[in-house]
TITIPA-40521 format. One line per field, with one value per residue (C-alpha): residue number from 0; x negated, y, z negated. Coordinates in nm, 4 decimals. Each point is the difference from the previous one (the first is absolute). Layout:
BEGIN
seq	[NUM / ...]
east	[X / ...]
north	[Y / ...]
up	[Z / ...]
//
This chain:
BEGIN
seq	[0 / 1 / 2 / 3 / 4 / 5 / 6 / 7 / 8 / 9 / 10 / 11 / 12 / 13 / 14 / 15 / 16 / 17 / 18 / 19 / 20 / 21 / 22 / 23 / 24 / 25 / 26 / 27 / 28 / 29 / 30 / 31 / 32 / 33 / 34 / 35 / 36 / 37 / 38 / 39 / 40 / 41 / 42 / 43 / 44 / 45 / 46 / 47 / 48 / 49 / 50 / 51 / 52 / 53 / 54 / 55 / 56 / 57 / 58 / 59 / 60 / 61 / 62 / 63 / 64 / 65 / 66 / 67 / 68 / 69 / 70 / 71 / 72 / 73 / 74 / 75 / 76 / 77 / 78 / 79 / 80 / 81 / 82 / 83 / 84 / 85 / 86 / 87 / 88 / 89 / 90 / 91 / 92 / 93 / 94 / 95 / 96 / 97 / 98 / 99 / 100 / 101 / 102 / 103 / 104 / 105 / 106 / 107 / 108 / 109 / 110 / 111 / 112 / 113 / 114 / 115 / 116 / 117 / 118 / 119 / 120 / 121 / 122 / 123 / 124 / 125 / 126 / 127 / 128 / 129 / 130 / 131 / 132 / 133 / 134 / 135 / 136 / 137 / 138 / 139 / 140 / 141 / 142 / 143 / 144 / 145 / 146 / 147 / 148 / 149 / 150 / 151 / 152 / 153 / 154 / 155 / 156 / 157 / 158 / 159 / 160 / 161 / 162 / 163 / 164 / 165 / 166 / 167 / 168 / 169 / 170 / 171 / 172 / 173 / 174 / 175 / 176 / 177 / 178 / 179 / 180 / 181 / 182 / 183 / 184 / 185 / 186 / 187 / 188 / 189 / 190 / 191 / 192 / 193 / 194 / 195 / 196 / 197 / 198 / 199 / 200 / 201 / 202 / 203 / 204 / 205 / 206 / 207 / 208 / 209 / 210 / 211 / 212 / 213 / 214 / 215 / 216 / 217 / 218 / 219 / 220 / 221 / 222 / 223 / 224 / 225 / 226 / 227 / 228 / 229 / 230 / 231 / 232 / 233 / 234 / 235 / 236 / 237 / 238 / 239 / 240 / 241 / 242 / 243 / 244 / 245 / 246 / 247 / 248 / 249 / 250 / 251 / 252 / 253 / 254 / 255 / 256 / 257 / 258 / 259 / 260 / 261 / 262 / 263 / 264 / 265 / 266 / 267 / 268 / 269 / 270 / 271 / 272 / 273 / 274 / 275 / 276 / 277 / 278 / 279 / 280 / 281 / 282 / 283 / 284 / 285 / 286 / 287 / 288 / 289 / 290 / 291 / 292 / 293 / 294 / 295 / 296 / 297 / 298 / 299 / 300 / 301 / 302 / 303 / 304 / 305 / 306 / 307 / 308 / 309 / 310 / 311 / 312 / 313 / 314 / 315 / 316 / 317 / 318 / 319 / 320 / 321 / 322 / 323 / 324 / 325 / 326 / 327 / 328 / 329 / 330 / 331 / 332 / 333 / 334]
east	[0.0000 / -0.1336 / -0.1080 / 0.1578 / -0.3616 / 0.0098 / 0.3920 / -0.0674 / -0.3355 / 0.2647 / 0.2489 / -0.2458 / -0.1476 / 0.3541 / 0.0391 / -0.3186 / 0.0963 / 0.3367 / -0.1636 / -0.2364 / 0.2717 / 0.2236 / -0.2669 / -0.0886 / 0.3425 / -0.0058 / -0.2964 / 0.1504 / 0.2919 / -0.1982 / -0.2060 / 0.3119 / 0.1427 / -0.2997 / -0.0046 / 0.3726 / -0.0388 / -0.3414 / 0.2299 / 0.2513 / -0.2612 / -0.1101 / 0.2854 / 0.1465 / -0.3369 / 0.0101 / 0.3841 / -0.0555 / -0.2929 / 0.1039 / -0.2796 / 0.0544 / -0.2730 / 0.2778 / -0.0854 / 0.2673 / 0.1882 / -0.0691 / 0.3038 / 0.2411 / 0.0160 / -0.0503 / 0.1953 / -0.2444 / 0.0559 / 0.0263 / 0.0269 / -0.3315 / -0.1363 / 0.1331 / -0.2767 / 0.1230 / -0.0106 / -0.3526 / -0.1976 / -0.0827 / -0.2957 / 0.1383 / 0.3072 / -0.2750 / -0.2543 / 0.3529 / -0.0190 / 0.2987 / -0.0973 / -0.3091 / 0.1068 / -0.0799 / 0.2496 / 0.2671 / 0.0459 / 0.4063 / 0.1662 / 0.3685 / 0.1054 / -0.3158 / 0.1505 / 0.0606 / 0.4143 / -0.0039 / 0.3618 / 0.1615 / 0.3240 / 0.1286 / 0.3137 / -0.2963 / -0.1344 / 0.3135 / 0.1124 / 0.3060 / 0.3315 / -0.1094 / 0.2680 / 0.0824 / -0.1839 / 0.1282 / -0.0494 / -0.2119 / -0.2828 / -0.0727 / -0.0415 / -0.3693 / -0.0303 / -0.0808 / 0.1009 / -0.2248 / -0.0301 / 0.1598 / 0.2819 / 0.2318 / -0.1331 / 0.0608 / 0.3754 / -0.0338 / -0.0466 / 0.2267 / 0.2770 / -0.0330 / 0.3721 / 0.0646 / -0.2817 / 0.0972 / -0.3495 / 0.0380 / -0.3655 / -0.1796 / -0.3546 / -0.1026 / -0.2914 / 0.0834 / -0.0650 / 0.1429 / -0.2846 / -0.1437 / -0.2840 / -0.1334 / -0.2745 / -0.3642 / -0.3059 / 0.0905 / 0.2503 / 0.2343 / 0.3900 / 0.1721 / 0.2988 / 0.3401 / 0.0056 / -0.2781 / -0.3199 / -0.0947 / -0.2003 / -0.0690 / -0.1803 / 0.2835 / -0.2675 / -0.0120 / 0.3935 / 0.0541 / -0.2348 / 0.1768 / 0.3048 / -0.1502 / 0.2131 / 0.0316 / 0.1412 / -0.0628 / 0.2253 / -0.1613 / 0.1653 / -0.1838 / -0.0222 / 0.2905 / -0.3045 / -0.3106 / 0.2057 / 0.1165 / -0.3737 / 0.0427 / -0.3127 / -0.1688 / -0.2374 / 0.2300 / 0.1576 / -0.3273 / -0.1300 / 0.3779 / -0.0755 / -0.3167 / 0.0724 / 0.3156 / -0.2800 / -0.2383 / 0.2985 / 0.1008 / -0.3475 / -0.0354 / 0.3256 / -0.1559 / -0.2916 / 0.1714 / 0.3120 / -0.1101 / 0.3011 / 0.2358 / 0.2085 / 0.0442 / 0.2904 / -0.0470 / 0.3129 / 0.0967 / 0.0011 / 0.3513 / 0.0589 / 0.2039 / 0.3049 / -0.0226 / 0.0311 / -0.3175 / -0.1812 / 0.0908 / -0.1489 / -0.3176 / -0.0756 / -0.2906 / 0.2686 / 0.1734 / 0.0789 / -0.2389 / -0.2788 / 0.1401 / 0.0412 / -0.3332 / -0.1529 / 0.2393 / -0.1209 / -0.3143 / 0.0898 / 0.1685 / -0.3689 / -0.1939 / 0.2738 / -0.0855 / -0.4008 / 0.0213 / 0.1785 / 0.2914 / 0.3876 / 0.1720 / 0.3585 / 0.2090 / 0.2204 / 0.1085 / 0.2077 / 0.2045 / -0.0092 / -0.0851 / 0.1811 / 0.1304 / -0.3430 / -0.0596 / 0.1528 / 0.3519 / 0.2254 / 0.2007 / -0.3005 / -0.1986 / -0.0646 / 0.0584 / -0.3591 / 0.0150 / -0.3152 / 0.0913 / 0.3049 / 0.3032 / -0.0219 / 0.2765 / -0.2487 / -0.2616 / 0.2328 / 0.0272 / -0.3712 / 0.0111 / 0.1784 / -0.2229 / -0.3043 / 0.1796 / 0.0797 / -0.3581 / -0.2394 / -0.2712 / 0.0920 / -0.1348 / 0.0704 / 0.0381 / 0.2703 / 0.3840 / 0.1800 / 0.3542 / 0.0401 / -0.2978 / -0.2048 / 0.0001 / 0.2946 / 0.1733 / -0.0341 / 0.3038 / 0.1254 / 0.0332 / 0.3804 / -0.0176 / -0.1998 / 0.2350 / 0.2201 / 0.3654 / 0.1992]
north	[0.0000 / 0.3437 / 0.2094 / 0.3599 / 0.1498 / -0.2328 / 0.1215 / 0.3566 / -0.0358 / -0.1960 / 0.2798 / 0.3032 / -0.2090 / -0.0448 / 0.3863 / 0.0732 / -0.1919 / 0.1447 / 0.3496 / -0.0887 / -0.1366 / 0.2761 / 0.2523 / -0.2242 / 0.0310 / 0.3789 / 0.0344 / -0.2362 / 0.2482 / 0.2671 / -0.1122 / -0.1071 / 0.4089 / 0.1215 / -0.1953 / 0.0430 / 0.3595 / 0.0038 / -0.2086 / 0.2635 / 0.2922 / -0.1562 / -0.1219 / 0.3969 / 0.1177 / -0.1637 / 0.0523 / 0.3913 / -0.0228 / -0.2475 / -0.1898 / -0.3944 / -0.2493 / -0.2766 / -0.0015 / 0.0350 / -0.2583 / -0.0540 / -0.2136 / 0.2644 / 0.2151 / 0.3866 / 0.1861 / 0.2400 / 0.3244 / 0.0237 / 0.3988 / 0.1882 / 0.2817 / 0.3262 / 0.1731 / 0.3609 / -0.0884 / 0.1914 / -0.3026 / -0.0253 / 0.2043 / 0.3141 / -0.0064 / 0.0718 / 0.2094 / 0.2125 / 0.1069 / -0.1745 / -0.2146 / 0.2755 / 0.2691 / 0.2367 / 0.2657 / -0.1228 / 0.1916 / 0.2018 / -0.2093 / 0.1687 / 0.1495 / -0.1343 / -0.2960 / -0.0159 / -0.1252 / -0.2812 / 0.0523 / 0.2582 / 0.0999 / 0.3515 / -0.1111 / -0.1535 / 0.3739 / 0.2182 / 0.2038 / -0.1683 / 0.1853 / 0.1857 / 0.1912 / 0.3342 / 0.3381 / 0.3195 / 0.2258 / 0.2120 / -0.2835 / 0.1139 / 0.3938 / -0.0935 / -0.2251 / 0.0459 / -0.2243 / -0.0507 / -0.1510 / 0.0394 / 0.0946 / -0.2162 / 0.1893 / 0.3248 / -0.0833 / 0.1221 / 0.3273 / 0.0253 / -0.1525 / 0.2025 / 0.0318 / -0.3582 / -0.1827 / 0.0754 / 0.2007 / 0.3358 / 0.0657 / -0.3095 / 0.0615 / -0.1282 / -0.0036 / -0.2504 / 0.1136 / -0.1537 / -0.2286 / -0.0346 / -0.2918 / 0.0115 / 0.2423 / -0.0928 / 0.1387 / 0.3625 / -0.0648 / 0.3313 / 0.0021 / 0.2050 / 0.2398 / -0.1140 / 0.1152 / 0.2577 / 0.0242 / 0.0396 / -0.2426 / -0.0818 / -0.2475 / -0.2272 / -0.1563 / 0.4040 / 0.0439 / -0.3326 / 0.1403 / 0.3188 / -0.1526 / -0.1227 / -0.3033 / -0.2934 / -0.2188 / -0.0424 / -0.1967 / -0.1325 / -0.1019 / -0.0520 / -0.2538 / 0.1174 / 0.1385 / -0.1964 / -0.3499 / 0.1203 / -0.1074 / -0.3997 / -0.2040 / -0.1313 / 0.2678 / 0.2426 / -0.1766 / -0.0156 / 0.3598 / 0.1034 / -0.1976 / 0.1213 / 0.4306 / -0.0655 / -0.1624 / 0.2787 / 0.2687 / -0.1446 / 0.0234 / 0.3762 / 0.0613 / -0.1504 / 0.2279 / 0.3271 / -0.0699 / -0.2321 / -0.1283 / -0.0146 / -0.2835 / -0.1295 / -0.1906 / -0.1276 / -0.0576 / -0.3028 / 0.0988 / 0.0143 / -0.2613 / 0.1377 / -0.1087 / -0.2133 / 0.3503 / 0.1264 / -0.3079 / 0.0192 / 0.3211 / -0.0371 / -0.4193 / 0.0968 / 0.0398 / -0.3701 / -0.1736 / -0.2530 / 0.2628 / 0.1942 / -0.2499 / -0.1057 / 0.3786 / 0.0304 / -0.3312 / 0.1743 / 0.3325 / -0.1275 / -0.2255 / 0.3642 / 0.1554 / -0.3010 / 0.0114 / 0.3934 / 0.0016 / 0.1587 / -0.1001 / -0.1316 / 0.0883 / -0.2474 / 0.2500 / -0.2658 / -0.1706 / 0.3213 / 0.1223 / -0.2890 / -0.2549 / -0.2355 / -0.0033 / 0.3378 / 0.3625 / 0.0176 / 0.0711 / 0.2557 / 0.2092 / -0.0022 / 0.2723 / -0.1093 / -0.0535 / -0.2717 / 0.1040 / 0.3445 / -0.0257 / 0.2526 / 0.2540 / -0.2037 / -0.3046 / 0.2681 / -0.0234 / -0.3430 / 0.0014 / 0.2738 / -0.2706 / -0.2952 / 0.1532 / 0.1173 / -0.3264 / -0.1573 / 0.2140 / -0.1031 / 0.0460 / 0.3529 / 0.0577 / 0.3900 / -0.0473 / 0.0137 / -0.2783 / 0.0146 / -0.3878 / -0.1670 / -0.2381 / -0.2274 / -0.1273 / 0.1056 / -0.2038 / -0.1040 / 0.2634 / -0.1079 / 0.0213 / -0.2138 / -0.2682 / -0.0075 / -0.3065 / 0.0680 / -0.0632]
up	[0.0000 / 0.0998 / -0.2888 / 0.0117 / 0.1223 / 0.2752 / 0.1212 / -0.0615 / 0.2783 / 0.2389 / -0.0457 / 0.0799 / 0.3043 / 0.1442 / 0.0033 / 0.1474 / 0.2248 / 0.0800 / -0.0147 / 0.2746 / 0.2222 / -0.0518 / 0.0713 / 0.3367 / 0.1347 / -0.0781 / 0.2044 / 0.2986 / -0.0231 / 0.0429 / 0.2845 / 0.1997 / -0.0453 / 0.0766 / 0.3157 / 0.1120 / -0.0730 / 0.2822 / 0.2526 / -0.0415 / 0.0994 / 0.2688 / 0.1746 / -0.0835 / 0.1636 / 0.3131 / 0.0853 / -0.0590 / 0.2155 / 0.2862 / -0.0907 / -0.0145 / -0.0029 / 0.1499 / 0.4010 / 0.2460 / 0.1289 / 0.3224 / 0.0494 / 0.0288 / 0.3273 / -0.0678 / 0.2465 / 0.2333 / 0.1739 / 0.2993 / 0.0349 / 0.0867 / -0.1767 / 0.0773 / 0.1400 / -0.0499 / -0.3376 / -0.2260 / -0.1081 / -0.3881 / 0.0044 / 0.2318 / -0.2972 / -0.2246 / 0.2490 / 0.0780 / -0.3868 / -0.0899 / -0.2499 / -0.1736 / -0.2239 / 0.2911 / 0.1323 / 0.2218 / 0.2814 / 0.0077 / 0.2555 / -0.0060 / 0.3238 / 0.1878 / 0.1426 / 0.4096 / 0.0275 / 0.2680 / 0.1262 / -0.2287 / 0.0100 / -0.0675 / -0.2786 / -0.2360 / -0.0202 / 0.0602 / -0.3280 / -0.1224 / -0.1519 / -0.3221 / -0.1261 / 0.1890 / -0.0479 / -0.0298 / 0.3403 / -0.2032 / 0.0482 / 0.3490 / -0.1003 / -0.0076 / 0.2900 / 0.3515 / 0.3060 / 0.2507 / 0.3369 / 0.3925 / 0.1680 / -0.2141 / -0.2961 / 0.1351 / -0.0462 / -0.3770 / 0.1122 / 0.3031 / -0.2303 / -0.3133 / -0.0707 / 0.0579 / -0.1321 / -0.3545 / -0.0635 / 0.1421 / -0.1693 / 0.1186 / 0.1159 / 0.2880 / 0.1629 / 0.3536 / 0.3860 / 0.3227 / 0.1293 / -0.3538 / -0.0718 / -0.3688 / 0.0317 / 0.0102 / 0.0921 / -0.0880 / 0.2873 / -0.0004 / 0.0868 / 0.2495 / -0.1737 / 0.1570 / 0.3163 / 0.0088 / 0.0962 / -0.3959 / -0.1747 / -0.3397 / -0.2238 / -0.1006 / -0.3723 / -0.0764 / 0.0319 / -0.1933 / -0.2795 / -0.0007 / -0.1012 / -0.3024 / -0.0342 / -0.3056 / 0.2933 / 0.3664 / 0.2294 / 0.3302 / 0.3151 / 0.3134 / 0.2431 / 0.2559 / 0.2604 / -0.0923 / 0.1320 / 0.3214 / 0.1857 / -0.0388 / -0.1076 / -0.3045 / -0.0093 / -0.0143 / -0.3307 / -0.1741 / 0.0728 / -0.1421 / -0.3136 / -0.0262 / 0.0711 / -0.2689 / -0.2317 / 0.0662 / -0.0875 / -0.3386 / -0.0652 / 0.0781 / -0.2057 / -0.2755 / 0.0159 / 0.0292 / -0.2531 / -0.2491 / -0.2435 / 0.3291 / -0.0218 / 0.4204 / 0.1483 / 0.3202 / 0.1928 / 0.2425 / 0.3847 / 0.1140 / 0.3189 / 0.2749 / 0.1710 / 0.3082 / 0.2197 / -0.2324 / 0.0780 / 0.3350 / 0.0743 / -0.2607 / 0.0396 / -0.2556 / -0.2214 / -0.0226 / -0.3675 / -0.0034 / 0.0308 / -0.2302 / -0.2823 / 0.0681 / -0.0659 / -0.2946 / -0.1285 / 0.0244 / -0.1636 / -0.2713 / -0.1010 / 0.1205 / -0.3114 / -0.2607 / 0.0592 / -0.0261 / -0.3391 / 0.2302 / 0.0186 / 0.3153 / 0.0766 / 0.1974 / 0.1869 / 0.2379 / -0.2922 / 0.0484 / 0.3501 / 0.1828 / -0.1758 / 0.2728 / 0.1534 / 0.2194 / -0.0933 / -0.1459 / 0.3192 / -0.2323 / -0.0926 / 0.3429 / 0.2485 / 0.3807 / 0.0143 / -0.2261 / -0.2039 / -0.1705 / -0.2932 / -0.0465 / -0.2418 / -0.2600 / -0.0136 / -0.2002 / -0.2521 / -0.0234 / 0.0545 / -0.3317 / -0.2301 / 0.0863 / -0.0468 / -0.3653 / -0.0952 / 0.1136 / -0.1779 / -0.2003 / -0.3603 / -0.1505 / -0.3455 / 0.0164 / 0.2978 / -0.0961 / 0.0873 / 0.0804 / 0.0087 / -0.2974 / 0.1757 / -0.2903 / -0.1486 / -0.2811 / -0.3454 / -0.1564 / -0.2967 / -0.3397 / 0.0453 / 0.3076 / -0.1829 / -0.2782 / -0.0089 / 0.0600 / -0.3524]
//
């Protein structure tokens, strides 16, 4: 029989030995979390990166393009050469674009609200025979103080290029008499005499004098807001007598002024919506020429150009070009 030493030795041993085991299994825990955690990491690691160590199966059929590179496309390395990937300055590129095929609605001024007449005591109209119609019909036109600086035969004046006075042998220097005026607004209209000669060349040196022009305007009266207004297309007796003077040419040129209006910081006018609105002049408001207009289609003329202006926060507005926000009365549920 064990003496009482003897069981008391037995009894620490067995605890030592539990201790040991206990501690063991602590430790095995520990590795196995320590390891999990590292598999964790590195399977996190190389989904965020798109990194996998596993090879591709080959097995499985990758679709392949077929389309070639776009060759007007800039390569990596003229993205970066082009400054658009540095910190460097980025060159403006607003109104510098070249429209392929614009078209005159994109640029025209839309409806915005409806000025007072007293808008147009500081403008001055400018441009041809058609023009001249602001003065000749004073009483009818709706602004028997309009300004007007237009000549039969006009072409928008370049080269120091002088006008003849009516029908006199007087000339004067039609940038001077526009300066004189000393207008806030300036509304252009020429086009009626430069398209008679037919050709392409004749287009592009019309684009190009009109150019020219709002250039000089913007010289001698900085500040001046310009509106350049659509050529009018004749009736089929106009065209008939001018062939320069068909619609397709026309819309083409207009197409053409109303981009000239957008890269100049100008405004284009679609008259034609008005006075041309089944295609060529109205039949009610034509002359027997078929180019010039009667002196009731000013006004008419008068209230579109009201109701197409661009908006001017010192002008008085008859009709808001914004609309009204509900009243607190309005918004107030009915009991």
């Amino acid at each position: 029989m064990s003496t009482y030493r003897e069981f008391r030795a037995q009894t620490k041993k067995k605890r030592r030995r539990r201790l040991f085991q206990r501690c063991a299994l602590l430790l095995l825990i520990a590795a196995l979390l320590g390891g999990s955690a590292w598999l964790v990491v590195q399977l996190a690691g190389g989904i965020l990166t798109g990194d996998s160590s596993e090879p591709a199966d080959e097995s499985v059929a990758l679709p392949q393009s077929t389309a070639q590179p776009d060759s007007s496309l800039p390569s990596g390395s003229e993205v970066i050469q082009s400054g658009l990937l540095t910190d460097g300055p980025v060159e403006k590129t607003i109104n510098t674009f070249d429209p392929i095929t614009p078209d005159r609605r994109m640029y025209a001024l839309p409806e915005n609200g409806q000025v007072d007449l007293s808008y147009f005591d500081d403008a001055t109209f400018v441009g041809d025979s058609i023009t001249t119609g602001w003065n000749s019909y004073r009483t009818q036109t709706g602004l028997p103080n309009a300004r007007v600086v237009a000549e039969i035969g006009a072409q928008p004046p370049v080269n120091g290029v002088l006008w003849r006075r009516g029908k006199s042998d007087e000339t004067y220097d039609p940038m001077q008499a526009i300066a004189d005026t000393v207008p806030k607004k300036v509304y252009l209209m020429f086009g009626t005499n430069a398209l008679v000669p037919e050709g392409q060349n004749v287009e592009d040196k019309f684009i190009s004098d009109y150019a020219a022009f709002i250039d000089d305007l913007g010289t001698r009266i900085p500040g001046c807001e310009i509106y350049i207004q659509s050529i009018l297309i004749p009736t089929a007796e106009g065209t008939a007598s001018r062939p320069g003077l068909n619609a397709e040419r026309i819309n083409r040129v207009n197409d053409r002024l109303a981009a000239l209006a957008f890269e100049k910081g100008c405004h284009y006018i679609d008259l034609q919506e008005l006075l041309c609105s089944h295609g060529v002049l109205n039949w009610d408001i034509a002359q027997p020429d078929g180019i010039h207009i009667k002196p009731e289609a000013y006004r008419a003329w008068l209230n579109y150009l009201a109701t197409h202006t661009a908006y001017n926060a010192s002008a008085t507005y008859l009709v808001s070009p914004y609309p009204e926000s509900p009243t607190a009365a309005d918004s107030t549920p009915a009991a």
